[in-house]
C-alpha positions as CSV (number, residue, x, y, z in Angstrom):
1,X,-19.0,0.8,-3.5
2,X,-18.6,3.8,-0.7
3,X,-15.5,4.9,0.5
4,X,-15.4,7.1,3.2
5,X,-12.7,8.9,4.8
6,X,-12.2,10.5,8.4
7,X,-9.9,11.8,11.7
8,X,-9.7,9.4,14.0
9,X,-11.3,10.7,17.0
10,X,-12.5,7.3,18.9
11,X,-10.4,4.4,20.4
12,X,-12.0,2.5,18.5
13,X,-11.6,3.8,15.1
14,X,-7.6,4.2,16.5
15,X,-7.7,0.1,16.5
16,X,-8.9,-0.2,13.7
17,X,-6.1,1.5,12.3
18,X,-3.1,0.0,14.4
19,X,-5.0,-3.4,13.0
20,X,-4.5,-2.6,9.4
21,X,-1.4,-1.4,10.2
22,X,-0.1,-4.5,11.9
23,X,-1.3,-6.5,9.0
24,X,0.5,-4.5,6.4
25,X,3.7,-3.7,7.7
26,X,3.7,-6.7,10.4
27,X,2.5,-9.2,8.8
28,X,3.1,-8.8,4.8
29,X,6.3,-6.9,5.4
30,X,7.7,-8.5,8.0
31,X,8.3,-5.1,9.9
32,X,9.1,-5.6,13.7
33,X,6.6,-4.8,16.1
34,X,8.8,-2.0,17.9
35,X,9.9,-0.5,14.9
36,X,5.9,0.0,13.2
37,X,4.6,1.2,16.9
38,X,7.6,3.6,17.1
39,X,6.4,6.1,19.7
40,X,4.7,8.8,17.7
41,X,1.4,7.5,17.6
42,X,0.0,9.9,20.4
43,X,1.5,12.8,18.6
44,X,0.1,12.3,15.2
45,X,-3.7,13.1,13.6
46,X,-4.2,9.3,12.1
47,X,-6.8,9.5,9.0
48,X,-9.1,5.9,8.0
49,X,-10.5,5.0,5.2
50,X,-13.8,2.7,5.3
51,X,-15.0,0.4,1.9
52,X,-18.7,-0.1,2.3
53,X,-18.2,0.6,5.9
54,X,-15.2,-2.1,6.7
55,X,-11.8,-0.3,7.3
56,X,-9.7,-0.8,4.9
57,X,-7.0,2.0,4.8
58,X,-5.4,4.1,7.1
59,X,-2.2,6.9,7.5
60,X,-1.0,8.9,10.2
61,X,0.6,12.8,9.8
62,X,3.1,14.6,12.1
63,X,3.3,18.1,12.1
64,X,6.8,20.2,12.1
65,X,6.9,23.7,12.2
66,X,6.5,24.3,8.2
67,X,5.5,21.0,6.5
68,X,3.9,17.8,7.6
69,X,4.4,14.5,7.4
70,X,2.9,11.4,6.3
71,X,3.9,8.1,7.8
72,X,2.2,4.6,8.0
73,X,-0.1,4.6,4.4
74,X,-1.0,1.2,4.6
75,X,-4.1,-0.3,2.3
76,X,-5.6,-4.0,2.9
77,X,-4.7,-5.7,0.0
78,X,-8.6,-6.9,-0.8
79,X,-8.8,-3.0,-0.9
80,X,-5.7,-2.0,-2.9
81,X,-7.9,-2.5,-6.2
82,X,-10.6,0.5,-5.0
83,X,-9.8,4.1,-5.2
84,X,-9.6,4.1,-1.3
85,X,-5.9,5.2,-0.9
86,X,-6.3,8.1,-3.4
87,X,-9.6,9.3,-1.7
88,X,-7.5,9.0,1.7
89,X,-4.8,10.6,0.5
90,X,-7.2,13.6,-1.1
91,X,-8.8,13.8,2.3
92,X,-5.8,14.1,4.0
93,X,-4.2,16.7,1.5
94,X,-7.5,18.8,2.6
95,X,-7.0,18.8,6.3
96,X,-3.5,19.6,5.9
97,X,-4.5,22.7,3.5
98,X,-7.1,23.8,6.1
99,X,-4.3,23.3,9.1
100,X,-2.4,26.2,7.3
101,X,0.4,23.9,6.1
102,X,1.7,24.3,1.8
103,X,4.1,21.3,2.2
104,X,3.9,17.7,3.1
105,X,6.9,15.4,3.1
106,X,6.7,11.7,3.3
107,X,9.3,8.4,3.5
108,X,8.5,6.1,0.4
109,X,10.0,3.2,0.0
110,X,12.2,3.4,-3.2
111,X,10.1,0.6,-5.2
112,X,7.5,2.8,-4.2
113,X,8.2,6.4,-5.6
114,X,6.4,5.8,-8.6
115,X,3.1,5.2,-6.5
116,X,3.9,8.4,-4.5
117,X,4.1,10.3,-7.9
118,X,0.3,9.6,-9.0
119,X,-1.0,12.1,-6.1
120,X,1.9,14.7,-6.6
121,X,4.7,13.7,-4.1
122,X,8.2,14.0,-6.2
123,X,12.0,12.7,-4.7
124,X,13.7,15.5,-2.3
125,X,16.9,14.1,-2.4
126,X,17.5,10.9,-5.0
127,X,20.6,11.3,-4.0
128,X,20.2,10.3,-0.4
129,X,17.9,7.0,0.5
130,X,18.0,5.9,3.3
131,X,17.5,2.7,5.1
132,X,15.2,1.0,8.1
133,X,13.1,-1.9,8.9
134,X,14.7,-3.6,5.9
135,X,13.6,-1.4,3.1
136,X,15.2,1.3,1.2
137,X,13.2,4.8,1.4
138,X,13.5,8.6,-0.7
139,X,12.1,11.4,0.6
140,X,9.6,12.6,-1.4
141,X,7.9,16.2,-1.4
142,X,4.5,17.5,-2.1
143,X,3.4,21.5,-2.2
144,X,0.1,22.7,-1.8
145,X,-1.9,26.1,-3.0
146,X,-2.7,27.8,0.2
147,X,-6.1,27.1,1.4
148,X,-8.5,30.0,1.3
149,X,-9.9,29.7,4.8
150,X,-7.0,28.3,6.7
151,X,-7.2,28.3,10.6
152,X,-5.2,30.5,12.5
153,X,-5.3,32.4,14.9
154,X,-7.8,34.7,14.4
155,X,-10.5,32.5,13.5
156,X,-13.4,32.1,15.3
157,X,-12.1,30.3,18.7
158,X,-15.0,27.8,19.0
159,X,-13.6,26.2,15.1
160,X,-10.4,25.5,16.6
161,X,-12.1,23.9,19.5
162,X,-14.1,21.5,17.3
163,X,-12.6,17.6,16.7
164,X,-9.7,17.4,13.9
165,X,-11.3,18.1,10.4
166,X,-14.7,18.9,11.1
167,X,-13.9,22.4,12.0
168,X,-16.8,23.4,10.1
169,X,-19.6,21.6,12.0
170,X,-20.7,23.0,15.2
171,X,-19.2,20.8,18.2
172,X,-20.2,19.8,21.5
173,X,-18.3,23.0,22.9
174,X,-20.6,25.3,20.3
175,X,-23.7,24.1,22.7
176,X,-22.4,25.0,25.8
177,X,-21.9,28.3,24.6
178,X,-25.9,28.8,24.8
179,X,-25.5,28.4,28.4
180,X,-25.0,31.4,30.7
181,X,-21.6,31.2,32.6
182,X,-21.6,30.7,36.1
183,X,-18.6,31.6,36.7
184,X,-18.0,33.5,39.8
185,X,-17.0,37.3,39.7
């Protein structure tokens, strides 16, 4: 079995992750329509996970001034069996290191926090669930080491011009710098 992980840089990919989605949260949890497509979608780097090539898992991460975010892990159930969400999860962790970022937060349901807790997440604030689209949810926390080659601003500027987590392959943009300019002077 192969299980591969990556950004989401196609539409097509992007479907394929609002259509796990929608069968997760929609369909098995009975989550509303307006509530799982909440608006932040355009705003978030969305990871997917592939088993033997079929998509099978998916999460999206927000990013906040000092931590990010994970929202929307969602598994096909035919896949929940397969080390798919931990390799996606791992992935994830590594983009998130390499973004600069030592902290990730995330919303898990409270039935759930035990799940978060294999790859490292603890509660924030037991203290204070918290409620929507019919389930209760704890914050939960995870902390990173600081990544030894994070981008910033001082790294080379064509890395930070490559696509979401493959800063380290040359890009389309690396090409055209082989051409002369032509700007004017």
């Amino acid at each position: 079995m192969s299980i591969t992980v990556s950004v989401v840089t196609t539409p097509e990919a992007l479907a394929q992750a609002f259509a796990i989605r929608s069968q997760v949260y929609i369909g098995e949890q009975k989550c509303p329509y307006d509530e799982e497509f909440d608006g932040n979608d355009f705003c978030a780097t969305h990871f997917i996970a592939y088993v033997d090539g079929e998509p099978a898992g998916t999460l999206r991460v927000r990013w906040f001034s000092d931590y990010a975010k994970f929202e929307r892990v969602a598994v096909l159930t035919r896949f929940r069996a397969t080390d798919c969400a931990k390799i996606m999860m791992e992935y994830s962790f590594e983009v998130i290191r390499r973004k600069g970022y030592t902290q990730a937060c995330g919303y898990a349901q409270k039935r759930l926090v035990n799940y978060w807790s294999k790859y490292g997440f603890t509660p924030l604030r037991i203290d204070k669930p918290f409620t929507f689209s019919d389930h209760e949810y704890l914050e939960v926390l995870i902390k990173f080491d600081k990544h030894p080659d994070p981008i910033n601003l001082y790294s080379d500027p064509y890395v930070a011009m490559r696509p979401e987590g493959a800063w380290d392959e040359p890009g389309i943009l690396d090409k055209s710098a082989e051409r002369k300019p032509t700007n004017p002077h």
